[in-house]
Backbone bond lengths (Angstrom), bond angles and torsions (degrees), N, CA, C in turn:
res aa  C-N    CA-C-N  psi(-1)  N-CA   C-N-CA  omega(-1)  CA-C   N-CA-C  phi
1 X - - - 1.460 - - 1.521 109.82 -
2 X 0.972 105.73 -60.09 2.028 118.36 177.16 1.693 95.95 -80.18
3 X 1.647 102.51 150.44 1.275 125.41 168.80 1.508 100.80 -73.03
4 X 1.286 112.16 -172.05 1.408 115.13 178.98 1.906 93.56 -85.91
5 X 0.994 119.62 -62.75 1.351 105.86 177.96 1.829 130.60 -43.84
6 X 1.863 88.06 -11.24 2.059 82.39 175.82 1.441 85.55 128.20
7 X 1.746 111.24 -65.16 1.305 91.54 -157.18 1.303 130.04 -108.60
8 X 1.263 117.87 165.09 1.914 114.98 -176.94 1.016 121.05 -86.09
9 X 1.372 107.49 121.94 1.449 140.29 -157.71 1.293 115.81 75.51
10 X 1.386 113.30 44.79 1.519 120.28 160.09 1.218 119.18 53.43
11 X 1.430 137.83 -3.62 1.567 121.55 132.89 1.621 111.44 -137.72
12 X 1.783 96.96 -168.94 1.415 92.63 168.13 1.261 121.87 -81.62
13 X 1.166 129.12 -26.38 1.710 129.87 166.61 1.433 109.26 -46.75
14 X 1.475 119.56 -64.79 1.560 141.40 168.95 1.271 111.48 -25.16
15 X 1.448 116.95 -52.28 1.746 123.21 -177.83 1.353 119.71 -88.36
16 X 1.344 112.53 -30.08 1.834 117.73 170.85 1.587 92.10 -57.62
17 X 1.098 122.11 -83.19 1.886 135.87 -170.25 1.466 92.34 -31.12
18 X 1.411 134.42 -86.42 1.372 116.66 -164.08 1.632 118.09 -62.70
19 X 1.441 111.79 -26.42 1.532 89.34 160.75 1.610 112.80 -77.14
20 X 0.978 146.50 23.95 1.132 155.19 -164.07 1.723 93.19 -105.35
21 X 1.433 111.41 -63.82 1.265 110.89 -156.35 1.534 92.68 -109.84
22 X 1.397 127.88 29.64 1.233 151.29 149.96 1.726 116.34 51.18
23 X 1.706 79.97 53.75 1.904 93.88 159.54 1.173 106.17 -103.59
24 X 1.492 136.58 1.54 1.398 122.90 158.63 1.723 101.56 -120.27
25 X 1.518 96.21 146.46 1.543 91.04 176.04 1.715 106.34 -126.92
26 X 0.959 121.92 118.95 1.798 155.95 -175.23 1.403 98.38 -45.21
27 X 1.401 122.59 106.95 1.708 119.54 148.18 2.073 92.16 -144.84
28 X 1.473 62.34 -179.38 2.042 73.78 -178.15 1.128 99.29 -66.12
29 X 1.399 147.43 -36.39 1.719 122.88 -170.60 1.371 120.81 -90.19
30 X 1.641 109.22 -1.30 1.828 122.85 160.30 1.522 106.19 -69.21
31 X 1.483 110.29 -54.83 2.209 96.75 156.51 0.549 118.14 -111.33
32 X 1.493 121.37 80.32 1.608 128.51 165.20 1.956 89.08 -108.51
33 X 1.043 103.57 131.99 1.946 116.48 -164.54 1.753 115.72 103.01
34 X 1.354 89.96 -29.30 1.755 77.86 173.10 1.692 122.15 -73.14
35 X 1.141 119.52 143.13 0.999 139.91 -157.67 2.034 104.31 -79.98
36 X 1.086 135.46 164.32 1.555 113.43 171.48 1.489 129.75 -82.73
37 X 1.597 110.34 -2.55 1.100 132.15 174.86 2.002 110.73 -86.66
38 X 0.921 102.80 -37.34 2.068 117.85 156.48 1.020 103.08 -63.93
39 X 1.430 130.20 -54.00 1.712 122.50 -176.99 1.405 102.13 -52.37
40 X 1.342 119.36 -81.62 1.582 118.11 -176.16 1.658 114.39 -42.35
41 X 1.443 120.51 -39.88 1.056 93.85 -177.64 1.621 122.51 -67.57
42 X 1.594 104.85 -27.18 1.956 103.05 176.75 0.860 135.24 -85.51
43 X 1.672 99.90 -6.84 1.868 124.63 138.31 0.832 131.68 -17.93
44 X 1.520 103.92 -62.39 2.065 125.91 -166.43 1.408 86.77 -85.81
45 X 1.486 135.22 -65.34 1.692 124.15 -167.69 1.619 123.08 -40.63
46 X 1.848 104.59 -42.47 0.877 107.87 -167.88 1.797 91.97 -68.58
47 X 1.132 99.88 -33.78 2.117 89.64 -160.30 1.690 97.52 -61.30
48 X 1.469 100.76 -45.28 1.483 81.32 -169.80 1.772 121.40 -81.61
49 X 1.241 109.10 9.33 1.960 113.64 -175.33 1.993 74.28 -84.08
50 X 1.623 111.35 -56.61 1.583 95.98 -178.69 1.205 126.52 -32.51
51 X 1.386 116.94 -60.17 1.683 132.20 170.65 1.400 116.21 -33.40
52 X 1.451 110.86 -40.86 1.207 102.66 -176.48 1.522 116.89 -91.69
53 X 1.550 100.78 -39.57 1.905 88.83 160.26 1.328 152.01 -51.20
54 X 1.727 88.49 -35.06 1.420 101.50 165.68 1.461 125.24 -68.77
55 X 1.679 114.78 -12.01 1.115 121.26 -163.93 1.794 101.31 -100.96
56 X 1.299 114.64 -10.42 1.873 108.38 -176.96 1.656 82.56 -99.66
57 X 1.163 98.27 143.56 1.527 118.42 -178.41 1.750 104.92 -135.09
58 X 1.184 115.60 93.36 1.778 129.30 163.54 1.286 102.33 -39.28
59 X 1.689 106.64 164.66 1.127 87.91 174.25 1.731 112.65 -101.81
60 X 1.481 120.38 -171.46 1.213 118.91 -166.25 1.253 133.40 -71.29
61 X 1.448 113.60 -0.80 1.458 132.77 -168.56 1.578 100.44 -123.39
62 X 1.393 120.86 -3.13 1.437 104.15 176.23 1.556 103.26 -115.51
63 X 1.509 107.08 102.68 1.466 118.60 175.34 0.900 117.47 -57.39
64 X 1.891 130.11 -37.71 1.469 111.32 -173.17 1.581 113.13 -76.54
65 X 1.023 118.05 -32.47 1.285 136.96 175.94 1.673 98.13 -45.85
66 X 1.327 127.83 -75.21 1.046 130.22 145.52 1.470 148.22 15.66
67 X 1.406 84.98 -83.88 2.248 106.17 152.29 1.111 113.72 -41.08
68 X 1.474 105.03 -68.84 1.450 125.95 -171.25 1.651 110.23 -26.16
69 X 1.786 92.25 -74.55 1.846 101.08 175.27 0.943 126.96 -34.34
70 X 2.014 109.15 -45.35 1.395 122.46 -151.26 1.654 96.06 -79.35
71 X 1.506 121.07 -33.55 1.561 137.85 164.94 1.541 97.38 -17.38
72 X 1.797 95.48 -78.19 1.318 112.05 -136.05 1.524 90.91 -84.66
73 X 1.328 151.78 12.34 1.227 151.05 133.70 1.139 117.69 -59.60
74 X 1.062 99.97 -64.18 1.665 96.72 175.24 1.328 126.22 -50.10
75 X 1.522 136.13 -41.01 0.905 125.71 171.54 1.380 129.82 -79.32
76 X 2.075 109.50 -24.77 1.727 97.69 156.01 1.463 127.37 -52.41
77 X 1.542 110.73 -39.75 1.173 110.76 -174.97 1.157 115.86 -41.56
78 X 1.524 108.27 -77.42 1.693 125.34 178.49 1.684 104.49 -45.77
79 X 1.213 144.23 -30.67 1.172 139.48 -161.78 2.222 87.37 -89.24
80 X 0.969 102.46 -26.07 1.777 103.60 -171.80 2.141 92.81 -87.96
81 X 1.580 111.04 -24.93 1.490 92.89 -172.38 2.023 103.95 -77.99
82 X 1.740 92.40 -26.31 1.747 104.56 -174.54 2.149 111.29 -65.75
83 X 1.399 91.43 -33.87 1.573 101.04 171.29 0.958 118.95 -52.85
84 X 1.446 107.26 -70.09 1.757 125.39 -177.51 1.399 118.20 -60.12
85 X 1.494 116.92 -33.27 1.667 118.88 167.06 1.569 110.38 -64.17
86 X 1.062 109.30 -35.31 1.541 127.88 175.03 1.608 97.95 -46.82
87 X 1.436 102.59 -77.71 1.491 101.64 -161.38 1.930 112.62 -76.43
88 X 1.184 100.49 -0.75 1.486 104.09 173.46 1.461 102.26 -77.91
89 X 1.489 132.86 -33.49 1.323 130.04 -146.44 1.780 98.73 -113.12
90 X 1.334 104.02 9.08 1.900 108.71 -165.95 1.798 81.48 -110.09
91 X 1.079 110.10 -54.61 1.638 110.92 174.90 1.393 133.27 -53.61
């Protein structure tokens, strides 16, 4: 399941992006082995893959386009609330 480094798909860039486009889905026993130094780092990826989603804006008449974004927010988010509970509860 885990790479040798911890995480799936062999980095932290690698694992923000597919949970991004939501071939991995985020609970505590998806990082259960990561270390708290892996947490923070898929921390920062995930914030900034957010940054950038939040930052392309479709336009207003194309709904699927739309979904899509609203998708891939939703699941950084929740993948950034599963991190941070993570590293609240390792501390």
């Amino acid at each position: 399941m885990a790479g040798p480094m911890g995480f799936m798909g062999g980095s932290a860039p690698a694992m923000a992006s597919q949970i991004c486009e939501g071939f991995i889905l985020v609970s505590l026993a998806t990082l259960k082995g990561l270390t708290p130094a892996e947490l923070n780092m898929l921390r920062v990826e995930v914030e900034k893959l957010l940054r950038e989603v939040r930052a392309t804006t479709p336009a207003g008449d194309d709904a699927p386009a739309n979904q899509v974004r609203n998708r891939k927010i939703a699941r950084l988010s929740s993948a950034m609330q599963v991190v941070s509970s993570k590293l609240v509860t390792r501390s």
